[in-house]
C-alpha positions as CSV (number, residue, x, y, z in Angstrom):
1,X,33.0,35.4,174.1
2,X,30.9,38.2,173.6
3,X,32.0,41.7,174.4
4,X,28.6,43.2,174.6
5,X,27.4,44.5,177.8
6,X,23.9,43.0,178.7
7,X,22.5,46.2,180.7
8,X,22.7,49.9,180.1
9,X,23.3,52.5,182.6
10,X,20.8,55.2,183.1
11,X,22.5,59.1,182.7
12,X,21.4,60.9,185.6
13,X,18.5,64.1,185.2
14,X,20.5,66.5,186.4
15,X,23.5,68.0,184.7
16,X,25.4,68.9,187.3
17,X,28.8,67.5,186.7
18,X,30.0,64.3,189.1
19,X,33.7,64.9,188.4
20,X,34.9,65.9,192.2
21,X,32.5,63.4,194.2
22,X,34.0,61.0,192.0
23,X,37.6,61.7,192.5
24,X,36.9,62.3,196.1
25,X,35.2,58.6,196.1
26,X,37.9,56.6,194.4
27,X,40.5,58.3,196.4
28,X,39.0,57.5,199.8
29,X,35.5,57.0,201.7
30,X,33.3,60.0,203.0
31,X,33.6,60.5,206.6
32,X,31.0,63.0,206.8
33,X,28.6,62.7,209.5
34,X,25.9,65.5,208.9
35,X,22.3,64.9,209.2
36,X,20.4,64.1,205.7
37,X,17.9,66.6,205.0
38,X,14.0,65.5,206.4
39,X,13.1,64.5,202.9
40,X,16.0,61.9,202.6
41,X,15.4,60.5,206.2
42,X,11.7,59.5,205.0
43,X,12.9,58.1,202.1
44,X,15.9,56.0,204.1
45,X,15.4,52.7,203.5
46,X,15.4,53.7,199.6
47,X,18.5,55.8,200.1
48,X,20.3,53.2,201.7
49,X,19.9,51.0,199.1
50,X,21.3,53.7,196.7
51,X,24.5,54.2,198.6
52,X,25.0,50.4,198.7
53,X,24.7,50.3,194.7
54,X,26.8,53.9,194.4
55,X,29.3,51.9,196.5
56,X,29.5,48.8,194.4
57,X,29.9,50.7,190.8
58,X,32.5,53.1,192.2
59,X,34.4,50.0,193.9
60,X,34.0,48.1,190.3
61,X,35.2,51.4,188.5
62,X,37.9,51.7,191.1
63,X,39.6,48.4,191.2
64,X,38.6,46.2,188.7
65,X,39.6,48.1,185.2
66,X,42.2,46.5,182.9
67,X,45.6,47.9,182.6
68,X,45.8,50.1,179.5
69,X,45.8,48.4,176.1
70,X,49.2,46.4,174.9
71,X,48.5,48.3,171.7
72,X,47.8,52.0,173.0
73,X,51.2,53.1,171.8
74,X,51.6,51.7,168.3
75,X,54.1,49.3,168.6
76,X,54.1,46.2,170.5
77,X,57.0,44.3,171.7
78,X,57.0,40.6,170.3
79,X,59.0,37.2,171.6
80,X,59.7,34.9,168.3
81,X,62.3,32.6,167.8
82,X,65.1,33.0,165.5
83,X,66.4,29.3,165.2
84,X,63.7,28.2,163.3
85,X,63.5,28.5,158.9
86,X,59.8,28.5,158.0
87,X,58.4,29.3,161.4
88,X,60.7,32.1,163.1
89,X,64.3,32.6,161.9
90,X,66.6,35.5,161.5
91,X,69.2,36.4,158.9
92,X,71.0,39.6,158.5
93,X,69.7,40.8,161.8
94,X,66.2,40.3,160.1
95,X,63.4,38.1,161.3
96,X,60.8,35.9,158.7
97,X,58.9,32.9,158.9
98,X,55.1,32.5,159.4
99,X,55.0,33.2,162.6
100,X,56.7,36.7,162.3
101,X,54.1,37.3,159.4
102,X,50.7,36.4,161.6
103,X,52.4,38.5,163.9
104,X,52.8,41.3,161.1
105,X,49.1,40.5,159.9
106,X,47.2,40.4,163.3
107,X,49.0,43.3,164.8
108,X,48.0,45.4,161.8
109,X,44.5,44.2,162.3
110,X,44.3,46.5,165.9
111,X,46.5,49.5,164.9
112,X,50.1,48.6,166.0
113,X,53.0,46.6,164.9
114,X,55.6,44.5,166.2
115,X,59.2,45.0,167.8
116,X,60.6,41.5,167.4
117,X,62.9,40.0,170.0
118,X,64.4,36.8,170.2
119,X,62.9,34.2,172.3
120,X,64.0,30.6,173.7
121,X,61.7,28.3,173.8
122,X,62.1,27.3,177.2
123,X,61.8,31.4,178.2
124,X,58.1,31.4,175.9
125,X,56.3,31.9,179.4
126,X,58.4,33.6,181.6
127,X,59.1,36.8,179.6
128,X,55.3,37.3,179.5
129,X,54.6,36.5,183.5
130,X,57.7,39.0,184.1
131,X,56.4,41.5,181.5
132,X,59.3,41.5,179.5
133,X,57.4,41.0,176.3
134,X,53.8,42.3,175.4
135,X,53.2,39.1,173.1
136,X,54.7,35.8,172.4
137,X,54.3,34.4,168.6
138,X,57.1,31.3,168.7
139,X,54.9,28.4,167.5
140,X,53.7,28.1,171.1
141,X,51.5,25.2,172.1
142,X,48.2,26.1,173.4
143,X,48.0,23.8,176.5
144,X,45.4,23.3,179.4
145,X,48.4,24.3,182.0
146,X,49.4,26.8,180.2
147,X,46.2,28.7,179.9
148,X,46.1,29.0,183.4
149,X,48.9,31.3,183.4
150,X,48.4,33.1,180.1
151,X,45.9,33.9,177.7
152,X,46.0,32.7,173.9
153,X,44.5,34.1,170.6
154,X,44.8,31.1,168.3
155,X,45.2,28.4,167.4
156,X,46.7,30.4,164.0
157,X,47.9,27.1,162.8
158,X,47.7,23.5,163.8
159,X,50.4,20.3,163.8
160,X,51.2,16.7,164.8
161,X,54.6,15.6,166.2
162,X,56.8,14.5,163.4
163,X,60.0,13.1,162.9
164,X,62.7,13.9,160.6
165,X,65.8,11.9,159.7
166,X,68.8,11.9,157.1
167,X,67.9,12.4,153.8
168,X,69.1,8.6,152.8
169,X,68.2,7.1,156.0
170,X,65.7,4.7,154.8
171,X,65.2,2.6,158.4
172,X,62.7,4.6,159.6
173,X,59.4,4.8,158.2
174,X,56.9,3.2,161.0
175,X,56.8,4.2,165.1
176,X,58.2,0.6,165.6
177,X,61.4,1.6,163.8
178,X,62.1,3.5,166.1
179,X,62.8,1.3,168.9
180,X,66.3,1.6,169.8
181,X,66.8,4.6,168.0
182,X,68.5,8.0,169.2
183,X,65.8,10.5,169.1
184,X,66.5,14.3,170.0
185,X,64.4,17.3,171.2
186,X,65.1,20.3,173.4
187,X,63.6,22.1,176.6
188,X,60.4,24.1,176.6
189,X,58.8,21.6,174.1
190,X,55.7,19.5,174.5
191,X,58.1,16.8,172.4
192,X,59.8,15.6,174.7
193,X,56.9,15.1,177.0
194,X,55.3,13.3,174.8
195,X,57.7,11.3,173.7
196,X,57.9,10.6,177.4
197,X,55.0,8.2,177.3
198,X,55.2,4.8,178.3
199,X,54.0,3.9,174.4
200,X,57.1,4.7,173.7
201,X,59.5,3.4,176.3
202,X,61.9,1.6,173.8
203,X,63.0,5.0,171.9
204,X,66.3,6.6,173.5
205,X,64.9,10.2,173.8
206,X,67.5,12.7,174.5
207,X,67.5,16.7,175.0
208,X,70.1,18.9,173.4
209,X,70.0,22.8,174.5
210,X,67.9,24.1,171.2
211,X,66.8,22.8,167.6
212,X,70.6,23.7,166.1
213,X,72.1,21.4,168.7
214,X,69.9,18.6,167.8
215,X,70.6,19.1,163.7
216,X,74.4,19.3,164.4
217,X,73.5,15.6,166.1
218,X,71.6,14.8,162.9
219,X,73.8,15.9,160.5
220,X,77.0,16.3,161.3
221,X,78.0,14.5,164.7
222,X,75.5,11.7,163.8
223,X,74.9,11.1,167.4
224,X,70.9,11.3,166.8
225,X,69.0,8.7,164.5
226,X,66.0,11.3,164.7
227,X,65.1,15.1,165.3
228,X,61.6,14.9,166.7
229,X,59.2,18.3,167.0
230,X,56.0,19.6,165.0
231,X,55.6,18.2,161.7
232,X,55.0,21.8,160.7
233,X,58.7,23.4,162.4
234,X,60.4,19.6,161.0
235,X,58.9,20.8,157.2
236,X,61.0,24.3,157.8
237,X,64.4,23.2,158.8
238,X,64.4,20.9,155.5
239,X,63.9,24.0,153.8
240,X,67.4,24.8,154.4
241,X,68.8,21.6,154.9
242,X,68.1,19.4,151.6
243,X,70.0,16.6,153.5
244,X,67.1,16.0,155.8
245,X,63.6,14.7,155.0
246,X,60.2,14.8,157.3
247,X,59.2,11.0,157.5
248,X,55.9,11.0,156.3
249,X,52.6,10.0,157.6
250,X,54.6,8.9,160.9
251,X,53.5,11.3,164.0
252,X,53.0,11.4,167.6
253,X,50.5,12.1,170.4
254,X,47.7,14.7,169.9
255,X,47.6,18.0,167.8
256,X,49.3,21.6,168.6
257,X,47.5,24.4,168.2
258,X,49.4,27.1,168.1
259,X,48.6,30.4,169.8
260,X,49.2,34.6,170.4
261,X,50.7,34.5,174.1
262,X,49.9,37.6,176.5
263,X,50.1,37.7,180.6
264,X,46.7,37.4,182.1
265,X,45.0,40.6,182.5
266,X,44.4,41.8,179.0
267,X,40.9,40.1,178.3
268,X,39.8,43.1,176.0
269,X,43.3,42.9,173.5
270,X,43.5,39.1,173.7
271,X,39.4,39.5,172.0
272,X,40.7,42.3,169.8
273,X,43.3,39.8,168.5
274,X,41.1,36.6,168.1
275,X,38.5,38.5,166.0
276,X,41.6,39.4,163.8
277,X,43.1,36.1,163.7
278,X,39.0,34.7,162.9
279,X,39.0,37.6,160.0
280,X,42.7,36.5,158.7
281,X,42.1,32.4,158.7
282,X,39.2,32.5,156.8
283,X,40.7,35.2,154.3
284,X,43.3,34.3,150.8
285,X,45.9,35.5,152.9
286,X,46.2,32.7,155.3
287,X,46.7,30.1,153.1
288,X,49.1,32.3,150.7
289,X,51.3,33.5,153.7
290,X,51.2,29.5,155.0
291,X,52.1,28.1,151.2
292,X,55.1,31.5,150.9
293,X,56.8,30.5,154.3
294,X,56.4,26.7,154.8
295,X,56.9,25.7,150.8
296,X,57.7,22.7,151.8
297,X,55.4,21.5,154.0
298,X,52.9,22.2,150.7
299,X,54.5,20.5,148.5
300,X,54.9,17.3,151.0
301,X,51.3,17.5,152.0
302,X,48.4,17.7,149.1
303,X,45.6,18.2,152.0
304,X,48.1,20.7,153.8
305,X,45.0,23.4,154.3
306,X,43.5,20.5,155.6
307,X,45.8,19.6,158.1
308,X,47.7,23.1,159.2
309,X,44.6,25.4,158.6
310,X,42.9,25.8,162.2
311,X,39.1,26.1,162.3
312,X,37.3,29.1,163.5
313,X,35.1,26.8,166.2
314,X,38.9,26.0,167.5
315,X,40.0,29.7,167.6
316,X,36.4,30.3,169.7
317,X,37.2,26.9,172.1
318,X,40.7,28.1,172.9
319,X,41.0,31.8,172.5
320,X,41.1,34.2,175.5
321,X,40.1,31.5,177.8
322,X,41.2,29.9,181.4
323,X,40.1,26.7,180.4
324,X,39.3,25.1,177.0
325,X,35.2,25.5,176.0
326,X,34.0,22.0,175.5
């Protein structure tokens, strides 16, 4: 979307300066009912139309201006997750992953920086509907439904559903294997949703409360044959869990592209931010922040830029948009 105006406004002859008629405008309507001079009332028809126009710019400069920018005072409060190694996780009261460094990246990009704060996933759009957080960067899913509620810069990666299983669990390596099998996911997901799908009936798909529940069912507990979520978040928890393996080449529904969350109403920063996230995907340091956070996934994947590496026709189709552009 283009941010160039298509018409120019013409700067009045006279130098005379507007400020009070313009204060007195936007705070209320003239009442004044003194005669125009004989010059104006020949010319009325002409200065009616003038009033009509002075009435519609003053009403546009009035009421429909955006709240000031997210990034007017340098530092930007930003909802990531903390549960997730690779993505968004947090040790020693510090936060790292990917996510946290797009956030670090794209931020810097427009002049501010980021106060991180721990998000769940099922809270991802309520803390920005209830302003309690300027941004959400949490491997958030760029949906149709949920565009209608927020605004996205992204996608600043892309993933397929995975699944990921014991590390010598060797019964599972097609969807069929599944059948039967104890899957779990958590709230605030698209997995479970699509997982939901009558495809896939004959798997016993079960929510725990967040992504450590559902490992402790995995790992420990072995109440879960499966975790299932983004190939891409799967990738990071074997990073710190050699026990566990990402099946691979086995994954589920459509892609997620994932995006910069904001509330509705900041058009101008959500476009600030997509023309830094355009500038940082098609740079080096995309694919060597990608390769430095998600090791694994690299390693796994010989076509990872390929498949995780979001194209900058994508980031035009779904950033700063109600709808998808198709």
């Amino acid at each position: 979307m283009s941010t160039t105006r298509a018409w120019r406004s013409t700067r009045p002859t006279s130098t005379a300066r507007p400020t009070s008629t313009a204060r007195t405008t936007c705070a209320a309507r003239s009442t004044s009912t003194a005669r125009p001079p004989l010059k104006a009332r020949r010319s009325k028809a002409f200065s009616g139309l003038a009033v009509l126009a002075l009435t519609a710019l003053v009403a546009t400069a009035c009421g429909s201006s955006e709240p000031p920018s997210l990034f007017a005072g340098g530092k930007v409060s930003v909802g990531a997750k903390n549960d997730q190694p690779g993505t968004g996780v947090v040790h020693t009261y510090k936060f790292s992953g990917f996510d946290i460094t797009v956030a670090q990246q794209i931020l810097k990009a427009v002049g501010a920086e980021p106060d991180f704060g721990i998000v769940p996933s099922e809270d991802r759009s309520a803390v920005l509907t209830e302003k309690k957080k300027d941004l959400v960067v949490a491997t958030f899913s760029i949906t149709v439904d949920r565009m209608k509620t927020l605004d996205f810069a992204g996608p600043y990666a892309s993933t397929y559903q995975g699944i990921m299983v014991r590390k010598n669990d060797k019964r599972i390596r097609k969807p069929e294997d599944l059948f039967g099998k104890r899957v779990c996911t958590w709230p605030g997901t698209t997995s479970a949703t699509t997982l939901e799908g009558p495809e896939y009936s004959r798997i016993a798909v079960y929510e725990r409360p967040d992504a450590s529940s559902c490992l402790t069912d995995l790992k420990v507990k072995k109440v879960a044959d499966a975790v299932s979520t983004d190939q891409m978040i799967l990738y990071g928890f074997t990073q710190e869990n050699p026990d566990l393996k990402v099946v691979p080449d086995l994954t589920y529904g459509s892609v997620n592209h994932y995006g910069i969350a904001m509330a509705k109403g900041h058009r101008k920063d959500c476009l600030r931010l997509r023309d830094a996230l355009r500038d940082y995907v098609n740079s080096n340091n995309w694919s060597h922040d990608f390769s430095t956070s998600l090791w694994a996934a690299t390693k796994a994947d010989p076509t990872w830029e390929t498949d995780y590496k979001p194209r900058t026709e994508t980031i035009d189709a779904l950033s700063c948009r109600d709808r998808p552009r198709t």
